[in-house]
C-alpha positions in Angstrom: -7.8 -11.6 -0.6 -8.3 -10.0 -4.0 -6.1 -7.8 -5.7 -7.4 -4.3 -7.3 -4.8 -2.6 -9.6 -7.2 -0.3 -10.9 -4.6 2.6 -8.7 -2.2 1.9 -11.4 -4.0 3.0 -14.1 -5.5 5.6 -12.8 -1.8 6.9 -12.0 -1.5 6.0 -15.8 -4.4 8.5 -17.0 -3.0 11.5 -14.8 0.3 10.6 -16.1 -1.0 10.9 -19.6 0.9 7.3 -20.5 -0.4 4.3 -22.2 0.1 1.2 -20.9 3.0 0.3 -24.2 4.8 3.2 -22.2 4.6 1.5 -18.9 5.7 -1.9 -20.8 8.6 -0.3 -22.0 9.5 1.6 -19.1 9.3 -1.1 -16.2 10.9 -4.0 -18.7 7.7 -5.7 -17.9 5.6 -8.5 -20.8 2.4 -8.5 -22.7 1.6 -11.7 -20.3 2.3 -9.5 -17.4 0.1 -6.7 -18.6 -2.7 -9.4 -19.2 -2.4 -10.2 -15.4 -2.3 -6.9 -14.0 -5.6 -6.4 -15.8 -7.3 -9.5 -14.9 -5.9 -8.7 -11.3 -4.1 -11.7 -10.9 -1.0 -12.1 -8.3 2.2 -10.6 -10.1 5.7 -10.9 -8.6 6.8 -8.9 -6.4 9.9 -7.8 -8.5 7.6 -7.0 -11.2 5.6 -4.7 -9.0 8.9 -3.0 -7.5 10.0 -2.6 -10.8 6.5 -0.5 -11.7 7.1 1.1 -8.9 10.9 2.1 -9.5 9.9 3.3 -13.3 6.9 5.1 -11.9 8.6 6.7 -9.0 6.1 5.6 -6.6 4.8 3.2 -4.0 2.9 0.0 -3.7 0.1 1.5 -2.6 0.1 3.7 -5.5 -0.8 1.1 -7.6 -2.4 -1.3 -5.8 -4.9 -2.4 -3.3 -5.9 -5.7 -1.1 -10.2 -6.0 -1.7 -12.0 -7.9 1.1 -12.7 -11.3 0.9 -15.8 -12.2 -0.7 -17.3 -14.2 1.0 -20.2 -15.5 -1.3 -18.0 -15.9 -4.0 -20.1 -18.2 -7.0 -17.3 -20.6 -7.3 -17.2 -21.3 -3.1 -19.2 -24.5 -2.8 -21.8 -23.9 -0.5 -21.7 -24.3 3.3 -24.3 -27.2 4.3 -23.5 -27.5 7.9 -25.7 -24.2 8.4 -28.5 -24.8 10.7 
C-alpha cells in the first residue's frame, strides 16, 4: 500500500503553519520533510511525534491508498490467457 500525507498539510494550511514550524515543533529533519512529501514510509516515532506536536491523530495526517495494481514499474503478468 501507498501512503498519502497530503491530510497533514492540509491540517497545516487551516492551521496557518509552514512546514519550518512543523520542523521545529515535532523535532523532526529536512530529510524527514523530503519523505513526508515524496510519501515515503516514515517511522513510526516520527509520525507520533507529529502527532504529539499537532495534538492530533494518525489519521489526521495520513492515509493508506489502494494498491495500484498497474503500476509502470510492475513487470508485466505473461501467464494471462
Amino acid at each position: 500500500m501507498d501512503i498519502s500525507y497530503k491530510k497533514l498539510w492540509h491540517l497545516l494550511i487551516d492551521r496557518d503553519m509552514k512546514k519550518r514550524e512543523l520542523l521545529q515543533l515535532a523535532n523532526i529533519s529536512t530529510a524527514t520533510l523530503a519523505k513526508l512529501n515524496r510519501g515515503d514510509n516514515v517511522n513510526t516515532d516520527i509520525l507520533v511525534r507529529i502527532c504529539r506536536a499537532l495534538n492530533c491523530s494518525l489519521e489526521d495526517i495520513m492515509e493508506l491508498l489502494p494498491v495500484n495494481i498497474n503500476k509502470a514499474s510492475d513487470p508485466p503478468d505473461n501467464n494471462k490467457a
